[in-house]
Structures are given as structure tokens and as C-alpha cells.
Backbone bond lengths (Angstrom), bond angles and torsions (degrees), N, CA, C in turn:
res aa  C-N    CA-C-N  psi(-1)  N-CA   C-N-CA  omega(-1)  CA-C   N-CA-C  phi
1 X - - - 1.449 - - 1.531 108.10 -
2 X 1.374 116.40 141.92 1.345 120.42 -172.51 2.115 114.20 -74.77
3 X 0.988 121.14 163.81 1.105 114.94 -179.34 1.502 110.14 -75.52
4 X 0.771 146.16 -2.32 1.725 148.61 167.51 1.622 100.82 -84.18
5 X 1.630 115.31 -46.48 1.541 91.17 -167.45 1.664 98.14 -76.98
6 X 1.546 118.35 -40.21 1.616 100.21 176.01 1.658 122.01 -43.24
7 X 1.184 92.85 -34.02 1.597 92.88 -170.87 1.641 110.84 -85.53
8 X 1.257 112.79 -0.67 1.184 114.43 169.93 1.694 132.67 -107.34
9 X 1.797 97.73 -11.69 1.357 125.41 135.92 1.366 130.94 -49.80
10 X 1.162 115.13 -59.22 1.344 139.64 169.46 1.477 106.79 -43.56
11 X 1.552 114.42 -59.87 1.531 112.58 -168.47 1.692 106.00 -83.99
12 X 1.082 124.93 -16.65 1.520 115.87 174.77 1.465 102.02 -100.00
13 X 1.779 140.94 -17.95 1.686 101.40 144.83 1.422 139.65 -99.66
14 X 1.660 100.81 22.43 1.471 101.46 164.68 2.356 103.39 -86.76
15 X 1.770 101.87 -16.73 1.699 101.96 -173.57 1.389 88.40 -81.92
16 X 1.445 142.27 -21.21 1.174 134.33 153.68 0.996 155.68 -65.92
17 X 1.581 113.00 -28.59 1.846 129.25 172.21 1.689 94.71 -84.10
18 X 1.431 133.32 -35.74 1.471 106.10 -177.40 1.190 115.71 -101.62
19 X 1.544 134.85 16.42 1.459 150.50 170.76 1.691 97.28 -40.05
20 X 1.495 105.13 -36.62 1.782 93.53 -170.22 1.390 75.46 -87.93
21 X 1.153 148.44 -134.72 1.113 162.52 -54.05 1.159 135.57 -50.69
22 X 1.498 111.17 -15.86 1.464 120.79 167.27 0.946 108.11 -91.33
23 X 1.704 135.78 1.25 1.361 137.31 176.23 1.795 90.09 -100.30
24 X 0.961 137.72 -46.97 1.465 140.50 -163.66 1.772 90.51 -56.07
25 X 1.586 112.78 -75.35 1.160 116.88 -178.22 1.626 136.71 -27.07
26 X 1.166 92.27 -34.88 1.762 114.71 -157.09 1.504 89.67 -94.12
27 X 1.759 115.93 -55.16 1.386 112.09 -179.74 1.638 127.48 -74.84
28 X 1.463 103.20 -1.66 1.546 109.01 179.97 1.939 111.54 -100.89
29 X 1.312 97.31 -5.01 1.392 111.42 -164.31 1.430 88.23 -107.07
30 X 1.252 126.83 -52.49 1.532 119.51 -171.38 2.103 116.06 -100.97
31 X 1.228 80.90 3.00 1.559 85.45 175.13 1.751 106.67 63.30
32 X 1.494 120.29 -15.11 1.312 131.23 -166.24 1.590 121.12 -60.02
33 X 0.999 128.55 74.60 2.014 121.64 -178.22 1.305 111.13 -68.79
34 X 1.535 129.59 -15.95 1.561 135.72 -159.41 1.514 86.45 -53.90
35 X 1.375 99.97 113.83 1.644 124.41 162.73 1.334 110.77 110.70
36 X 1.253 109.75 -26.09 1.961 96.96 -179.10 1.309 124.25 -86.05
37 X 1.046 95.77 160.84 1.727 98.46 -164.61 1.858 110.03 -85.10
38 X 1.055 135.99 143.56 1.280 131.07 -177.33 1.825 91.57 -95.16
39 X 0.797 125.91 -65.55 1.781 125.08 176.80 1.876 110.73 -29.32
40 X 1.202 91.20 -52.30 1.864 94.95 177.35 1.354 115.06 -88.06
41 X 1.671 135.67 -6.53 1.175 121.82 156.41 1.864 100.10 -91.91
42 X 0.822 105.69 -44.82 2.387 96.96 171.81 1.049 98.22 -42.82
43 X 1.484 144.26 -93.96 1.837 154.71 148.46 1.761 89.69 18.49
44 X 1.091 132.16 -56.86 1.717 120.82 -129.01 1.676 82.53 -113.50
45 X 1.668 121.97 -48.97 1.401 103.30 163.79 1.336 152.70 -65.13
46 X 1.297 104.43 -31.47 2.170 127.02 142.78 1.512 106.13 -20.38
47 X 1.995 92.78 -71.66 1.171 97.14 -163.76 1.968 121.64 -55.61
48 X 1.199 100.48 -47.64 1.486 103.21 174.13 1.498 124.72 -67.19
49 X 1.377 121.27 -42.33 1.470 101.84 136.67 1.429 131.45 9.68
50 X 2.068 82.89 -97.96 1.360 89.02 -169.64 1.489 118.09 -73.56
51 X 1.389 124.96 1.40 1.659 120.67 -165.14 1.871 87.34 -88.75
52 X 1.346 127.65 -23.07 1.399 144.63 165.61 1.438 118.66 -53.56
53 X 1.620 112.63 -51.26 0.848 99.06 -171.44 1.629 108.77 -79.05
54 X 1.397 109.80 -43.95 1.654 103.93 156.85 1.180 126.27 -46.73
55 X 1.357 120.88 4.05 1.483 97.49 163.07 1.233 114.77 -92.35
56 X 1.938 111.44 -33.95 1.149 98.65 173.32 1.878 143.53 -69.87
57 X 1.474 84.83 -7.89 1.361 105.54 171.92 1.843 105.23 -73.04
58 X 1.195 135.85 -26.95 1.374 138.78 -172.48 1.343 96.42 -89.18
59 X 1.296 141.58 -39.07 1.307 167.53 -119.85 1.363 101.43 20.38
60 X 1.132 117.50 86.74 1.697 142.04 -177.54 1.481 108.11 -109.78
61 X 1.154 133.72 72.41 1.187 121.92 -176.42 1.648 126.62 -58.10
62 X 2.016 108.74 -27.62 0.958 112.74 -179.36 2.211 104.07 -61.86
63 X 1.148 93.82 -37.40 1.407 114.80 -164.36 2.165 81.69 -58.45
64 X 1.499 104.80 -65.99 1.407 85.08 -152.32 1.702 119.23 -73.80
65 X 1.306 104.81 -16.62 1.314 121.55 179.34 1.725 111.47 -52.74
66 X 1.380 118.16 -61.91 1.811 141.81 178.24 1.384 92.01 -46.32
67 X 1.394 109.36 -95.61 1.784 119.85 -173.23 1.492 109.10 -38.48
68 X 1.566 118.59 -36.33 1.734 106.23 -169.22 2.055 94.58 -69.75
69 X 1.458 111.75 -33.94 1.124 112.65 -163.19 1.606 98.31 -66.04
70 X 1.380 116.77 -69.12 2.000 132.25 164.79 1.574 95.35 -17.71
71 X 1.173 115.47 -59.63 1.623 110.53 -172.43 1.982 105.88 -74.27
72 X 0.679 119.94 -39.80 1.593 112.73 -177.36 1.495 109.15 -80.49
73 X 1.323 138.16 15.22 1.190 150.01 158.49 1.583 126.14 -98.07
74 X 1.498 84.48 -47.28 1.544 96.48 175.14 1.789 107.85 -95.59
75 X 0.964 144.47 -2.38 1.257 146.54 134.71 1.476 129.15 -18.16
76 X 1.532 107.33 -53.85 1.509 122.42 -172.30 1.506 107.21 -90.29
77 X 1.218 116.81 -31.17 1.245 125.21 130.49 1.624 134.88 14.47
78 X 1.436 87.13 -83.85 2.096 121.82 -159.40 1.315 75.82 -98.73
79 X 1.548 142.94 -33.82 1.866 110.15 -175.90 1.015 94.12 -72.89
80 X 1.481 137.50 -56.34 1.669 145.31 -152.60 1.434 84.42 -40.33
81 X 1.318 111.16 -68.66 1.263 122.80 -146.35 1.602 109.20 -70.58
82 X 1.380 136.30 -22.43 1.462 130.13 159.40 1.501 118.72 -91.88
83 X 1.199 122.30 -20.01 1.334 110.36 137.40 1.348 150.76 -60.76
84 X 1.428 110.49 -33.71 2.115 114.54 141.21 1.773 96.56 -39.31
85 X 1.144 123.68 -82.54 1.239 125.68 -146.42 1.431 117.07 -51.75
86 X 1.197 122.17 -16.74 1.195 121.30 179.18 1.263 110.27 -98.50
């Protein structure tokens, strides 16, 4: 792969692993879920998971590094958020 598409890999899953983070922050600080969906953060943590575990199956580090990060943000997330619910 040429150095532009890595580097253009590179920059859309680092705009992807911290997409939550101002949602992680805000919801770990205020404990607050009013409005998020529990179906689309379960859906969105599965998914990164598994887009993770395929990376390590490709041995893609860019791949597993982004999504492991996307998933450990949005993680704290999906507890906040099933712990409100109960």
C-alpha cells in the first residue's frame, strides 16, 4: 500500500477511535444517558469488537489499535447506560 493510502487509513481511524470521547467524558462525568440509545451503543460496541478482532486476524495494527481505542470509549458508555436503566 502506498504511503498516502496508509496515511489516509491512519487519519480516518484515529477521526474514528476518538469520535466518542467527548461523549465518554461528558457521560462518565455526569453519569447522564438522557437521550442515548442503549441498542446503538450495544450495535456500535459488537461492532468494534469485532472490526478488532479482524484486525487482529489481518494483523492490521492500524485496524486493531483505532477500533480497540472506539471500543474502550464507547464501552463506559453502554455500562452508564444499563445501569440508568435498571
Amino acid at each position: 500500500m502506498s504511503i498516502i493510502g496508509e496515511s489516509l487509513g491512519i487519519l480516518a481511524g484515529i477521526g474514528s477511535a476518538i469520535v466518542f470521547l467527548p461523549q465518554a467524558i461528558k457521560t462518565i462525568s455526569t453519569r447522564d444517558t438522557t437521550g442515548l440509545s442503549l441498542s446503538s451503543y450495544l450495535i456500535y460496541c459488537i461492532t468494534m469488537c469485532l472490526w478488532t478482532a479482524y484486525g487482529v486476524y489481518l494483523g492490521s495494527w492500524q485496524m486493531m489499535i483505532c477500533n480497540g481505542i472506539s471500543c474502550a470509549f464507547a464501552l463506559p458508555i453502554l455500562w452508564i447506560i444499563i445501569q440508568n436503566k435498571r
